[in-house]
Predicted model as a PDB file, atoms N, CA, C, CB and O in Angstrom, pLDDT in the B-factor column:
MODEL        1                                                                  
ATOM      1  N   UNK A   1      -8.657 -30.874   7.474  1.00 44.00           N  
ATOM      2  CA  UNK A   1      -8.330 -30.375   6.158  1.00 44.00           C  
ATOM      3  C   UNK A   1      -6.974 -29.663   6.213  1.00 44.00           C  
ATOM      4  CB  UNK A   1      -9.439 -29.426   5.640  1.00 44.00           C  
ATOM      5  O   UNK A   1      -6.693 -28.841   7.085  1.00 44.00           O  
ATOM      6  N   UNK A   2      -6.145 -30.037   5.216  1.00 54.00           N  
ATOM      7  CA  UNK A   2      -4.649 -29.340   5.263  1.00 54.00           C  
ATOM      8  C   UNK A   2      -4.361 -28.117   4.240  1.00 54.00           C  
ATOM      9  CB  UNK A   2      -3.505 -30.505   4.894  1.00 54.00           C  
ATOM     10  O   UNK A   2      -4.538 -28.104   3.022  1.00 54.00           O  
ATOM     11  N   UNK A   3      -3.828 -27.015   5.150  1.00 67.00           N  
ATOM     12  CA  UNK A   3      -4.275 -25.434   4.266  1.00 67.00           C  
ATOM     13  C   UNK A   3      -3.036 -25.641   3.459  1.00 67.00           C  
ATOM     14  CB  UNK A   3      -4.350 -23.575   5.287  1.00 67.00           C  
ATOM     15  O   UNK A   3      -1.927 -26.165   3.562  1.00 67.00           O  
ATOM     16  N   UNK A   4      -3.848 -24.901   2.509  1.00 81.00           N  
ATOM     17  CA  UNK A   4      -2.475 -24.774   1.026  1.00 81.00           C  
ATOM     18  C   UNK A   4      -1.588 -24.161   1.382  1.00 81.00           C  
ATOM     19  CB  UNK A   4      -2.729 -23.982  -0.434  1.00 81.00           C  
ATOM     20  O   UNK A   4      -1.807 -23.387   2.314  1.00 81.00           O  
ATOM     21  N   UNK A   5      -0.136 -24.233   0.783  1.00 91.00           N  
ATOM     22  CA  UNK A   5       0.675 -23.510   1.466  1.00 91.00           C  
ATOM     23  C   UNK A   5       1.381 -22.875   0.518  1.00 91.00           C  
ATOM     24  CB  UNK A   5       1.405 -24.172   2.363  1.00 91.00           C  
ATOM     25  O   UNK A   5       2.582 -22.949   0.779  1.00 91.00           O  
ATOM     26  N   UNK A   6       1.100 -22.131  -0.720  1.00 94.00           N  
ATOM     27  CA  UNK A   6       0.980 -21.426  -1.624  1.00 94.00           C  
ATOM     28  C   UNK A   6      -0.249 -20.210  -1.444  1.00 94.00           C  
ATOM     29  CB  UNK A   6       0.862 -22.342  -2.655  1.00 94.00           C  
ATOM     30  O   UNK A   6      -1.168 -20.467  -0.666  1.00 94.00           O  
ATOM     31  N   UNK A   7      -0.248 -19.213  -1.995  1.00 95.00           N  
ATOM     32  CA  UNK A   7      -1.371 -18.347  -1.520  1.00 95.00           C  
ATOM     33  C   UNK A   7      -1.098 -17.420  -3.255  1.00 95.00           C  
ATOM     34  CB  UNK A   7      -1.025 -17.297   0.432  1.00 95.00           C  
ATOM     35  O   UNK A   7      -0.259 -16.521  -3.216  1.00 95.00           O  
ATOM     36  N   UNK A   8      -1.714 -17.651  -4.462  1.00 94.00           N  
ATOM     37  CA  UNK A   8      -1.809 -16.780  -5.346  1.00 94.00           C  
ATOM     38  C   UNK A   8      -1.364 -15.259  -5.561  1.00 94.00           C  
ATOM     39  CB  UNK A   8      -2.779 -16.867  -5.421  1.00 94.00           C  
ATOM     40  O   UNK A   8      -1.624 -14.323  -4.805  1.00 94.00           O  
ATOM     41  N   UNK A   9      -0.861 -15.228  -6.384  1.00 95.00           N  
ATOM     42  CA  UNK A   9       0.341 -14.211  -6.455  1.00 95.00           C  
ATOM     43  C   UNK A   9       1.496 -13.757  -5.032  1.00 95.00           C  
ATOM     44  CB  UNK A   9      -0.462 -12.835  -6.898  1.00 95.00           C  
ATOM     45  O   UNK A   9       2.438 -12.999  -5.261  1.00 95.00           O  
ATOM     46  N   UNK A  10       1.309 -14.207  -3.913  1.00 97.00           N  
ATOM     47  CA  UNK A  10       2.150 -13.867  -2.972  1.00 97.00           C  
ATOM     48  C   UNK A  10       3.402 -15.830  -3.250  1.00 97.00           C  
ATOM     49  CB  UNK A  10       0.928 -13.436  -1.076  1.00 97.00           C  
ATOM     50  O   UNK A  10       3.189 -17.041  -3.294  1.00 97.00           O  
ATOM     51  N   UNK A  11       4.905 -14.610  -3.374  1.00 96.00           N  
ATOM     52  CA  UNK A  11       5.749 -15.501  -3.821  1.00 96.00           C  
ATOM     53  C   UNK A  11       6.018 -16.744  -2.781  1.00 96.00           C  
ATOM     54  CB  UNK A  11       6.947 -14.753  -4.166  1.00 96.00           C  
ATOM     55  O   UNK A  11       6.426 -17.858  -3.111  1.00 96.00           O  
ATOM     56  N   UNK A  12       5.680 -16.285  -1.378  1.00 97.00           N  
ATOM     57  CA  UNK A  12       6.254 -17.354   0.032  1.00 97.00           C  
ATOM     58  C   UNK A  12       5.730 -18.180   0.116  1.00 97.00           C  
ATOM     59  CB  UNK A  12       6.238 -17.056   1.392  1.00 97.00           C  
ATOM     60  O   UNK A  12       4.963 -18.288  -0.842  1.00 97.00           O  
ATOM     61  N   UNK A  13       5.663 -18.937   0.769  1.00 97.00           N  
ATOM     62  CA  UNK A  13       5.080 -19.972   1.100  1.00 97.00           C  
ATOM     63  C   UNK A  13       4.871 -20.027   2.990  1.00 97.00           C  
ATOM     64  CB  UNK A  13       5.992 -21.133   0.374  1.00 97.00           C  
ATOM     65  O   UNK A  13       5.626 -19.712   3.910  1.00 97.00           O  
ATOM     66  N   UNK A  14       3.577 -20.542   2.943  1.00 96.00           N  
ATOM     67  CA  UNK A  14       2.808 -19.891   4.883  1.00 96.00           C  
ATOM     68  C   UNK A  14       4.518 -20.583   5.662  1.00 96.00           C  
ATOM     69  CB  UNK A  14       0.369 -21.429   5.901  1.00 96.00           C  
ATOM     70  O   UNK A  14       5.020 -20.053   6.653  1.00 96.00           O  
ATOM     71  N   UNK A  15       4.980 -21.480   5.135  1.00 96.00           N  
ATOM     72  CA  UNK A  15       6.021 -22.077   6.210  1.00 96.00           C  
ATOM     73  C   UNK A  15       7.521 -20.941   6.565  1.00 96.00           C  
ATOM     74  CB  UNK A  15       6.636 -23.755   5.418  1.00 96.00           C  
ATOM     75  O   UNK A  15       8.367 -21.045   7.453  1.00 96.00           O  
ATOM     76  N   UNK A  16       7.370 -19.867   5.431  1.00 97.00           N  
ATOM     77  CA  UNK A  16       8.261 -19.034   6.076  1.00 97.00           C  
ATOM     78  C   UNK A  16       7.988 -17.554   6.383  1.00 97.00           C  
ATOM     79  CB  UNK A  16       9.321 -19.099   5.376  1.00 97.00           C  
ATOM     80  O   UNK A  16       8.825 -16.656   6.469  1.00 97.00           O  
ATOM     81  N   UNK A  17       6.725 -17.475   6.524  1.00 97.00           N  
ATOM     82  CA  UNK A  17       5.720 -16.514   7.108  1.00 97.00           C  
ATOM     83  C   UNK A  17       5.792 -16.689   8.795  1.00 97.00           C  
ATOM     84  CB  UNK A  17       4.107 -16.887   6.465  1.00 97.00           C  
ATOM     85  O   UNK A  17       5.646 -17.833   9.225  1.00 97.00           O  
ATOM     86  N   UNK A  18       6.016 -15.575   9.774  1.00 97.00           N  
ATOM     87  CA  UNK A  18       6.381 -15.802  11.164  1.00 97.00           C  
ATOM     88  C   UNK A  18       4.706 -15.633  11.338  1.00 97.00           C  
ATOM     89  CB  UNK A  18       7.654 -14.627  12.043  1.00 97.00           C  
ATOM     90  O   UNK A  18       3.965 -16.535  11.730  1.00 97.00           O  
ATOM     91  N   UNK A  19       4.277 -14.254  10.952  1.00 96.00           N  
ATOM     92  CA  UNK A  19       3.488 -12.818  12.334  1.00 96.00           C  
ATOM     93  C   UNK A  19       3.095 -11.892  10.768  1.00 96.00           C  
ATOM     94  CB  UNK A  19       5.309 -11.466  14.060  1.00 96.00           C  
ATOM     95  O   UNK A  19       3.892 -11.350  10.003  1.00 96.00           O  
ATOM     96  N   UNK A  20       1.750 -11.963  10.684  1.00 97.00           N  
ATOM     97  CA  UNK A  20       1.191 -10.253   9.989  1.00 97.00           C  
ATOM     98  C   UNK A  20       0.535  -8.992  10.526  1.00 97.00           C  
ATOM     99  CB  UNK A  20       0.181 -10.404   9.063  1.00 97.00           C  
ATOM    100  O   UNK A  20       0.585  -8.844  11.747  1.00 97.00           O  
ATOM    101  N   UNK A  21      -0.125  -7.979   9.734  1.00 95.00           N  
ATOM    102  CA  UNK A  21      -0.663  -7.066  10.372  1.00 95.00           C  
ATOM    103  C   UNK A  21      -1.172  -6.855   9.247  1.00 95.00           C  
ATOM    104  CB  UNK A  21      -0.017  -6.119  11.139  1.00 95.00           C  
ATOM    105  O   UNK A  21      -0.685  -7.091   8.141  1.00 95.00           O  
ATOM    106  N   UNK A  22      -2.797  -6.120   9.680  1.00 94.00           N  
ATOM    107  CA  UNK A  22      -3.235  -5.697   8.237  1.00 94.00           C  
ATOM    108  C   UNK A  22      -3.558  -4.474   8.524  1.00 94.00           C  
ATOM    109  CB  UNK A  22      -4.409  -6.463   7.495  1.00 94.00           C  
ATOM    110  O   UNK A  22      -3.797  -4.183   9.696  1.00 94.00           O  
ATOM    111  N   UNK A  23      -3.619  -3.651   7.650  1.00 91.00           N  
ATOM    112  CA  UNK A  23      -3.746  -1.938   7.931  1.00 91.00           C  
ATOM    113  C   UNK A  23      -4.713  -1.719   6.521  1.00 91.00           C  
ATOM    114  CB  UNK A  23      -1.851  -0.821   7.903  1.00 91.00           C  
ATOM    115  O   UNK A  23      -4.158  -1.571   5.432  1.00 91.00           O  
ATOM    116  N   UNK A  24      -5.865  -1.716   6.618  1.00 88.00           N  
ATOM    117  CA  UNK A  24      -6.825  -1.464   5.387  1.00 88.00           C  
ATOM    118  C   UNK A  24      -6.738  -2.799   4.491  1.00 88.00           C  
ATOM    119  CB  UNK A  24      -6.328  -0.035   4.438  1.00 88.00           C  
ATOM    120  O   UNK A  24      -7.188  -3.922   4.718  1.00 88.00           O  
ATOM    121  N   UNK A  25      -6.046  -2.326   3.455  1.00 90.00           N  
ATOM    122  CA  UNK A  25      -5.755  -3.881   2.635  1.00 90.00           C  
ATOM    123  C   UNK A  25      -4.576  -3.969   2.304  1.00 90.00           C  
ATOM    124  CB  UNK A  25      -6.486  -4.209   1.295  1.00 90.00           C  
ATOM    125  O   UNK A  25      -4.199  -4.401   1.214  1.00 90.00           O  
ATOM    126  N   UNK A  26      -3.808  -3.543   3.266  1.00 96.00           N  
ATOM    127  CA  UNK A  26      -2.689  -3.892   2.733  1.00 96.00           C  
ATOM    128  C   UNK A  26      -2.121  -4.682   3.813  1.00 96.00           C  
ATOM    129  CB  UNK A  26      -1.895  -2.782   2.247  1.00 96.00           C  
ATOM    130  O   UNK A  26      -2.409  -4.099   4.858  1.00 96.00           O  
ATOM    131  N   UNK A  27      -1.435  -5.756   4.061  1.00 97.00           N  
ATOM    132  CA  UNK A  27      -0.437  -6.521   4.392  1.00 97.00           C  
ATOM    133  C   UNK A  27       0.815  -6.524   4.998  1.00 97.00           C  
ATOM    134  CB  UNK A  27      -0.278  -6.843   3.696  1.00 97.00           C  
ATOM    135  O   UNK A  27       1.438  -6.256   3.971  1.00 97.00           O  
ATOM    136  N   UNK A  28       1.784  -6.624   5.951  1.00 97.00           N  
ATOM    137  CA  UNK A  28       3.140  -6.170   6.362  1.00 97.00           C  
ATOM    138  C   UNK A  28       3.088  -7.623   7.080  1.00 97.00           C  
ATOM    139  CB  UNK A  28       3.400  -4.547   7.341  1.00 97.00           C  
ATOM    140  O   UNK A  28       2.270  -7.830   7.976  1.00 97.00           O  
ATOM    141  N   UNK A  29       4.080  -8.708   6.607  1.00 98.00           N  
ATOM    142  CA  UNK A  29       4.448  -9.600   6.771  1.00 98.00           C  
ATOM    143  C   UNK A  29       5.854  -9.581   7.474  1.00 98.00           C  
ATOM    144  CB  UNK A  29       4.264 -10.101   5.750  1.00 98.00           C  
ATOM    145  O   UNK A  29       6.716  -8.777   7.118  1.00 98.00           O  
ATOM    146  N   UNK A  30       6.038 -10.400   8.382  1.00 97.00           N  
ATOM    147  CA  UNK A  30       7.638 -10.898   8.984  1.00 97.00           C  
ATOM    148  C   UNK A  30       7.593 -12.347   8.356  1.00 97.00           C  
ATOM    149  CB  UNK A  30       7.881 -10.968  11.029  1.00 97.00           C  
ATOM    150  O   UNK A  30       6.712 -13.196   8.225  1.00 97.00           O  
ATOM    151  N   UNK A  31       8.815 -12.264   8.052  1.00 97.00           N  
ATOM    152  CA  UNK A  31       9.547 -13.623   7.882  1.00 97.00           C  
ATOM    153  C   UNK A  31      10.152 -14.209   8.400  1.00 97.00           C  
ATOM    154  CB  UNK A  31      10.103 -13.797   7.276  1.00 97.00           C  
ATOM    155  O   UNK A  31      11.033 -13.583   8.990  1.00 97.00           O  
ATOM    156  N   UNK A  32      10.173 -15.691   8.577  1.00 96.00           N  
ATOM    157  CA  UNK A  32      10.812 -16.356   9.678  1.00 96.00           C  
ATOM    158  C   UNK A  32      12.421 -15.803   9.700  1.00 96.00           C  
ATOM    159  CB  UNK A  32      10.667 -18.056   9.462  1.00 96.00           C  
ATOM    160  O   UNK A  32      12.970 -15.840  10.801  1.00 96.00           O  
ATOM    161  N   UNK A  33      13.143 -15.334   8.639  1.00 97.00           N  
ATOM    162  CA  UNK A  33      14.477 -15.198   8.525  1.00 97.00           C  
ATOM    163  C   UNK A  33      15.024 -13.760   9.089  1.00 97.00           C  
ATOM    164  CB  UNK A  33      14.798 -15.424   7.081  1.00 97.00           C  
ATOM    165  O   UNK A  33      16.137 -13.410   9.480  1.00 97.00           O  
ATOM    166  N   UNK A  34      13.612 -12.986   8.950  1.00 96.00           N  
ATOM    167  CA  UNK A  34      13.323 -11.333   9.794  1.00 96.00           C  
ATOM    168  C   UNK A  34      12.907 -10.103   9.036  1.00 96.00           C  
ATOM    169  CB  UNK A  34      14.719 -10.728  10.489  1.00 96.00           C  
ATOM    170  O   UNK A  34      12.408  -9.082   9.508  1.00 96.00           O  
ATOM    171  N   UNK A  35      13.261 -10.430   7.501  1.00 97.00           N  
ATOM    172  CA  UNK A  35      12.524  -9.704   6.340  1.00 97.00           C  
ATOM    173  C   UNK A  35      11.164  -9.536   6.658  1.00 97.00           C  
ATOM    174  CB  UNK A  35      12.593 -10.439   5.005  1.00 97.00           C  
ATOM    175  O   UNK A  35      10.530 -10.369   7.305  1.00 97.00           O  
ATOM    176  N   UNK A  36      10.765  -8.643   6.290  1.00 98.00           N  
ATOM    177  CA  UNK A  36       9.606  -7.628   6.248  1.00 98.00           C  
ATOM    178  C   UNK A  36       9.037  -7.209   4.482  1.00 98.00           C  
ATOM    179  CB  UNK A  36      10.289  -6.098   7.127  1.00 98.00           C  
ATOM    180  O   UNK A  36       9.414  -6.370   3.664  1.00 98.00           O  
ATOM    181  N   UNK A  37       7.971  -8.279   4.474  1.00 98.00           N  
ATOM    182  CA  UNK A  37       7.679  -7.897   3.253  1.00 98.00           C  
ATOM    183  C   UNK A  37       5.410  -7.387   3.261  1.00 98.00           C  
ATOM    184  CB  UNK A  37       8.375  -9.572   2.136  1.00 98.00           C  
ATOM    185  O   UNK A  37       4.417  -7.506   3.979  1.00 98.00           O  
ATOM    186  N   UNK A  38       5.767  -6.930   2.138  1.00 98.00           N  
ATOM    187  CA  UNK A  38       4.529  -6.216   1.753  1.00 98.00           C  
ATOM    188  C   UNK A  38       3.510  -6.665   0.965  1.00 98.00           C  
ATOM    189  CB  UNK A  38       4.805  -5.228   1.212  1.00 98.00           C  
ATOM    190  O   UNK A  38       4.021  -6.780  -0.149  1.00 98.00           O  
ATOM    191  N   UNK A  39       2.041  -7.075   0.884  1.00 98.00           N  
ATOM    192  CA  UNK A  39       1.334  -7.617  -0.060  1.00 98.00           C  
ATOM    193  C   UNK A  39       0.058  -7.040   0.264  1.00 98.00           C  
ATOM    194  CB  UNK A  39       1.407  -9.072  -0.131  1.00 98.00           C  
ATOM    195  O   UNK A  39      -0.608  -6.838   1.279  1.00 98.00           O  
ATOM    196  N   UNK A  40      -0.050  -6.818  -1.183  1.00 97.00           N  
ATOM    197  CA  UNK A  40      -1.972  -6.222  -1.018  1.00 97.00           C  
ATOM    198  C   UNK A  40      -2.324  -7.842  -2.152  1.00 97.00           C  
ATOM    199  CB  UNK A  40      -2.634  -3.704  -2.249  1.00 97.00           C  
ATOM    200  O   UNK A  40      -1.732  -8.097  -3.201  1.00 97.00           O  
ATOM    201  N   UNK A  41      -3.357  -8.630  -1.546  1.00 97.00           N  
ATOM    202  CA  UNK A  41      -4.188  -9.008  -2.171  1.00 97.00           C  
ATOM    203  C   UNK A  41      -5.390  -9.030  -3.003  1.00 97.00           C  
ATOM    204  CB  UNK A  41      -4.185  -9.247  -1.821  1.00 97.00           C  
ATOM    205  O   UNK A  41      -6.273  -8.412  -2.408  1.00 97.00           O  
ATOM    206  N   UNK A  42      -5.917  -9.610  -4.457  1.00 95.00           N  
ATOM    207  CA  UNK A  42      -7.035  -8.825  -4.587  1.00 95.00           C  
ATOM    208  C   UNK A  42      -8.589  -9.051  -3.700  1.00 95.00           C  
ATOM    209  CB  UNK A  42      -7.220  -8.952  -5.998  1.00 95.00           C  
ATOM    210  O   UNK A  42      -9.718  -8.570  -3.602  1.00 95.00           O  
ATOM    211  N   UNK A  43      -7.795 -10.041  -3.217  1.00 95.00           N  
ATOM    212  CA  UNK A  43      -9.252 -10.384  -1.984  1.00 95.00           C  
ATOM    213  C   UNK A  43      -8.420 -10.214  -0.263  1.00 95.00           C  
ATOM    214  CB  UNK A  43     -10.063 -12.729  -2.237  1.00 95.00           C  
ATOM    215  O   UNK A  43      -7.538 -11.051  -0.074  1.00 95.00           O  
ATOM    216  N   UNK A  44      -8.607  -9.481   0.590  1.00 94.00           N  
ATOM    217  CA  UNK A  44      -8.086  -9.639   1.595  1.00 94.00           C  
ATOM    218  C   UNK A  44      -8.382 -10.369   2.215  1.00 94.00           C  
ATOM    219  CB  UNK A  44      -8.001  -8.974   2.078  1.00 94.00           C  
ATOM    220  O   UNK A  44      -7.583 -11.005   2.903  1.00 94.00           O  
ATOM    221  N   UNK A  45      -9.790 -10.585   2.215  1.00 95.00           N  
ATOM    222  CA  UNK A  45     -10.466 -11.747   3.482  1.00 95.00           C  
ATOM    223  C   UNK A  45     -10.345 -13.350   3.021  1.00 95.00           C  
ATOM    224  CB  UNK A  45     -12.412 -11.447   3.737  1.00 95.00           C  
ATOM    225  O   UNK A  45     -10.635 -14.320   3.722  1.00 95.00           O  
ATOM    226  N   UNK A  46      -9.838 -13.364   1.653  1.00 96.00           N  
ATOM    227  CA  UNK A  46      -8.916 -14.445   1.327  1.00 96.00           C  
ATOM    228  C   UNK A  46      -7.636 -14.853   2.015  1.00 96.00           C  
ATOM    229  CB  UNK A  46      -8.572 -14.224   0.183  1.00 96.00           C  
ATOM    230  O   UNK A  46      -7.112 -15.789   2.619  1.00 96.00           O  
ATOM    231  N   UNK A  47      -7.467 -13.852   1.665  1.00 97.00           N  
ATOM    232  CA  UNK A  47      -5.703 -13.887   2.086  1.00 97.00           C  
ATOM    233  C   UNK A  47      -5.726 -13.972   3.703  1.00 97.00           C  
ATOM    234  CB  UNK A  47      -4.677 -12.194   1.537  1.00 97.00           C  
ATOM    235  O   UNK A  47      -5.390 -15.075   4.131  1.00 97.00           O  
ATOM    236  N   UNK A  48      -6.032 -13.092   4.586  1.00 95.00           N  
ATOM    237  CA  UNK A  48      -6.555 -13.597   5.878  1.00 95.00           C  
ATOM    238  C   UNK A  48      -6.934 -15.177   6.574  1.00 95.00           C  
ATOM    239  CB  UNK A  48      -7.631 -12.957   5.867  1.00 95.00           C  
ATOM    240  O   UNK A  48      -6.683 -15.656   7.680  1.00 95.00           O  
ATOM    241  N   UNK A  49      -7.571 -15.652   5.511  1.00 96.00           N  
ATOM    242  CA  UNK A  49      -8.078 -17.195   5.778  1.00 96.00           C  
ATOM    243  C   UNK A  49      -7.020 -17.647   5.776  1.00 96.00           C  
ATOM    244  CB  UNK A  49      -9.011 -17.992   4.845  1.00 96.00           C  
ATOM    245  O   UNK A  49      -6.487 -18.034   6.816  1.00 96.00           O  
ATOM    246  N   UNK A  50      -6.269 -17.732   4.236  1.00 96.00           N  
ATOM    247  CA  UNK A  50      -4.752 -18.452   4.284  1.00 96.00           C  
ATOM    248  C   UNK A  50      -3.929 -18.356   5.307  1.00 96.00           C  
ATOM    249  CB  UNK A  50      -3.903 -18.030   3.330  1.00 96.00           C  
ATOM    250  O   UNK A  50      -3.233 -19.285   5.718  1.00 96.00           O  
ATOM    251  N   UNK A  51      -3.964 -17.294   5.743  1.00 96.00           N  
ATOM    252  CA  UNK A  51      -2.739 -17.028   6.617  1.00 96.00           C  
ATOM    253  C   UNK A  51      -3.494 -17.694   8.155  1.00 96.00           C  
ATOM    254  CB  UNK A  51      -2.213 -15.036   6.640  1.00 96.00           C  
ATOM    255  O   UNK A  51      -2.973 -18.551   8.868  1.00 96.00           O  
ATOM    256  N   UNK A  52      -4.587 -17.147   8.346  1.00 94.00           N  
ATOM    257  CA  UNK A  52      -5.160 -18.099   9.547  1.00 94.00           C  
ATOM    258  C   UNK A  52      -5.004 -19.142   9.625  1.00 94.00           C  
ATOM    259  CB  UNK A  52      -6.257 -18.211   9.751  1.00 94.00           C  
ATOM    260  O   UNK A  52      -4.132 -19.542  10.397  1.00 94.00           O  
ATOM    261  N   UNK A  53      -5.862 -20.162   8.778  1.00 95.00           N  
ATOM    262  CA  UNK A  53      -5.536 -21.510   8.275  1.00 95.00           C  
ATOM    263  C   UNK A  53      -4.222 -22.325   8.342  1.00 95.00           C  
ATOM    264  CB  UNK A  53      -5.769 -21.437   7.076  1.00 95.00           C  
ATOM    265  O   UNK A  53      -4.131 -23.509   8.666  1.00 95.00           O  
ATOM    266  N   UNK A  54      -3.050 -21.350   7.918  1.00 95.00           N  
ATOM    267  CA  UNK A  54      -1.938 -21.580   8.497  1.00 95.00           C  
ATOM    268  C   UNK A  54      -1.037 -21.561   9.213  1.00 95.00           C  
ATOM    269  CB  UNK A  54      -1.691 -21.561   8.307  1.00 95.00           C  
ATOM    270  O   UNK A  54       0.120 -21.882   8.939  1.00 95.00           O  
ATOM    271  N   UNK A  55      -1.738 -20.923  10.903  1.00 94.00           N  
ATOM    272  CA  UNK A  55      -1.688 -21.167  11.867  1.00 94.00           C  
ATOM    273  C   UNK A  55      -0.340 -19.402  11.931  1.00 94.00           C  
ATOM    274  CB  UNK A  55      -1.388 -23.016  12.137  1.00 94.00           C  
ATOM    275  O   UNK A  55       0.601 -19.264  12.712  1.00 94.00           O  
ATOM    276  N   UNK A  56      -0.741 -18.520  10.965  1.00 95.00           N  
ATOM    277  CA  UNK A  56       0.392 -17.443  10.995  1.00 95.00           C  
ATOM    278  C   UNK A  56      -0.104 -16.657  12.224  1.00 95.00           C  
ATOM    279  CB  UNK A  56       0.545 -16.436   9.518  1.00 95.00           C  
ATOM    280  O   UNK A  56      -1.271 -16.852  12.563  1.00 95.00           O  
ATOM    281  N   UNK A  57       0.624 -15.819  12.907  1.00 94.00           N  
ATOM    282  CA  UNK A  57      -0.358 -15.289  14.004  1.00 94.00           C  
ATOM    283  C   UNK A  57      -0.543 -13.705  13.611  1.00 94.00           C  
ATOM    284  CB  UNK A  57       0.317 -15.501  15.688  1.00 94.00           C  
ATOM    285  O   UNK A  57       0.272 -13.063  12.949  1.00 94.00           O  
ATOM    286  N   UNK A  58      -1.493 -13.315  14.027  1.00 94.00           N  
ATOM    287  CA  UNK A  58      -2.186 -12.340  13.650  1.00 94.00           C  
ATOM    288  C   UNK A  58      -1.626 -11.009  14.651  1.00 94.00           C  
ATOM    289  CB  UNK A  58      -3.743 -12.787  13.752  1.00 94.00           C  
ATOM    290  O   UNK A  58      -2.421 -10.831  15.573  1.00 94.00           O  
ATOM    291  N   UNK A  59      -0.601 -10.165  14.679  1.00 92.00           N  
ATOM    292  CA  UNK A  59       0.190  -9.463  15.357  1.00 92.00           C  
ATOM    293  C   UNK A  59      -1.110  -8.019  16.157  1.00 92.00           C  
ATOM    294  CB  UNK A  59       1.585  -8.962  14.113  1.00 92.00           C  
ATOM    295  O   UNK A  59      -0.873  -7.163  17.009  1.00 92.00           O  
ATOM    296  N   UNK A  60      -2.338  -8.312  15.435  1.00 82.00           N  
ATOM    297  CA  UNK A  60      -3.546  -6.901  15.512  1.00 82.00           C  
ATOM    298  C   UNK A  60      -4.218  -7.424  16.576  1.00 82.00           C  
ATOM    299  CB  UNK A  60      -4.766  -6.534  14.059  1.00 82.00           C  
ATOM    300  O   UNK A  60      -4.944  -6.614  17.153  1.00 82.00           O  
ATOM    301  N   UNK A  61      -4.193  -8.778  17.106  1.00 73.00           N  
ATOM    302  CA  UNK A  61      -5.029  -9.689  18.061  1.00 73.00           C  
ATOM    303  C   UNK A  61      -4.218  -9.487  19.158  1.00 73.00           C  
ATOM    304  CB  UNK A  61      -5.248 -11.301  17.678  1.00 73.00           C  
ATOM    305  O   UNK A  61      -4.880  -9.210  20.157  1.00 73.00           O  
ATOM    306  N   UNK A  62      -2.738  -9.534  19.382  1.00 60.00           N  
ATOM    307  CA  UNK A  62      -2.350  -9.181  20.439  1.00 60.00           C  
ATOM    308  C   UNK A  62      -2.813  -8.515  21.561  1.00 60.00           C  
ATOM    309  CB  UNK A  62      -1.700  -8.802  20.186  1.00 60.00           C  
ATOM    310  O   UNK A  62      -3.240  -7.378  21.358  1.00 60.00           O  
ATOM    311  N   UNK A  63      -2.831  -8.872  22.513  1.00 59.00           N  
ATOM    312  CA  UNK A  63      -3.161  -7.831  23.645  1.00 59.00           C  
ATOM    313  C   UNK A  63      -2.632  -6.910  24.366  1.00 59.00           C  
ATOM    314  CB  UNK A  63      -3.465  -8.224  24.397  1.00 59.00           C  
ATOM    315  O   UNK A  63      -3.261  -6.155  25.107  1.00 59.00           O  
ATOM    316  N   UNK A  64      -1.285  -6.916  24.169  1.00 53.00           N  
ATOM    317  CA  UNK A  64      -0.381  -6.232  25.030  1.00 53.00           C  
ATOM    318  C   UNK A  64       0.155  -5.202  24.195  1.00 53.00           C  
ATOM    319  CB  UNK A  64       0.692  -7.110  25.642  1.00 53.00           C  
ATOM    320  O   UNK A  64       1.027  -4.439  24.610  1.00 53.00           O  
ATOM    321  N   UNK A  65      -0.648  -5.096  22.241  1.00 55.00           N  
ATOM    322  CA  UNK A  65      -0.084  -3.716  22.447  1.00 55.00           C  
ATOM    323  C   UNK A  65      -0.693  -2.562  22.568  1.00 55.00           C  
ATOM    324  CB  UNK A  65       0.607  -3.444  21.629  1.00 55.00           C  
ATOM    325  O   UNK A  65      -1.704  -2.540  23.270  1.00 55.00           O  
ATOM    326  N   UNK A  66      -0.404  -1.778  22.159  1.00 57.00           N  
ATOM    327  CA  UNK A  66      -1.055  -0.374  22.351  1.00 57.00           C  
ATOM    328  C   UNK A  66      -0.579   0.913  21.039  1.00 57.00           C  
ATOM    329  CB  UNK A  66      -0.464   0.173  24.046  1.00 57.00           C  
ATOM    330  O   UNK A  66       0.539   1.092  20.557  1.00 57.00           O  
ATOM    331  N   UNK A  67      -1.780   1.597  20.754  1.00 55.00           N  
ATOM    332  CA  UNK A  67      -1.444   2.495  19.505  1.00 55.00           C  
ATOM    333  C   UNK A  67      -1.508   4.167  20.471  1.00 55.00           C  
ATOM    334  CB  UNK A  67      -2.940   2.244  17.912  1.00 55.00           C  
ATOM    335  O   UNK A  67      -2.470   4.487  21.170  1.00 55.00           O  
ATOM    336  N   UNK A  68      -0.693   4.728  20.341  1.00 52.00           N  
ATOM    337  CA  UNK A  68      -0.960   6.102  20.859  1.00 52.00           C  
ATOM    338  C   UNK A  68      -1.247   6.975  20.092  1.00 52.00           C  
ATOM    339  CB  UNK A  68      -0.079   6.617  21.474  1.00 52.00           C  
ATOM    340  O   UNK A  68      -1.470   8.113  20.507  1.00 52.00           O  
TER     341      UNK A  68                                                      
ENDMDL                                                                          
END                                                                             
């Protein structure tokens, strides 16, 4: 199955989406170009799928970092 690559009210499209992070419900996106943009969805675990689905990588799964 091929993920949409539009995601409702968020203007980008997954192909110029690098790397996210989610912090509650809100969103902090990199862009392939290096912009840093912001989105709260009204469903997060929507928006999560999309971005999974489209193979974005999930920057909170990392292993190597660390929060002090």
């Amino acid at each position: 199955m091929e993920a949409v690559i539009y995601f409702p009210n968020f203007e980008y499209p997954a192909s110029e989406v690098s790397m996210y992070i989610c912090i509650l419900k809100d969103f902090t996106l990199m862009l392939k170009n290096g912009d840093i943009v912001k989105f709260t969805p009204d469903n997060e675990d929507t928006f999560k799928a999309w971005l999974d689905d489209n193979g974005i990588k999930n920057i909170r799964n990392e292993s190597d970092w660390v929060v002090k």
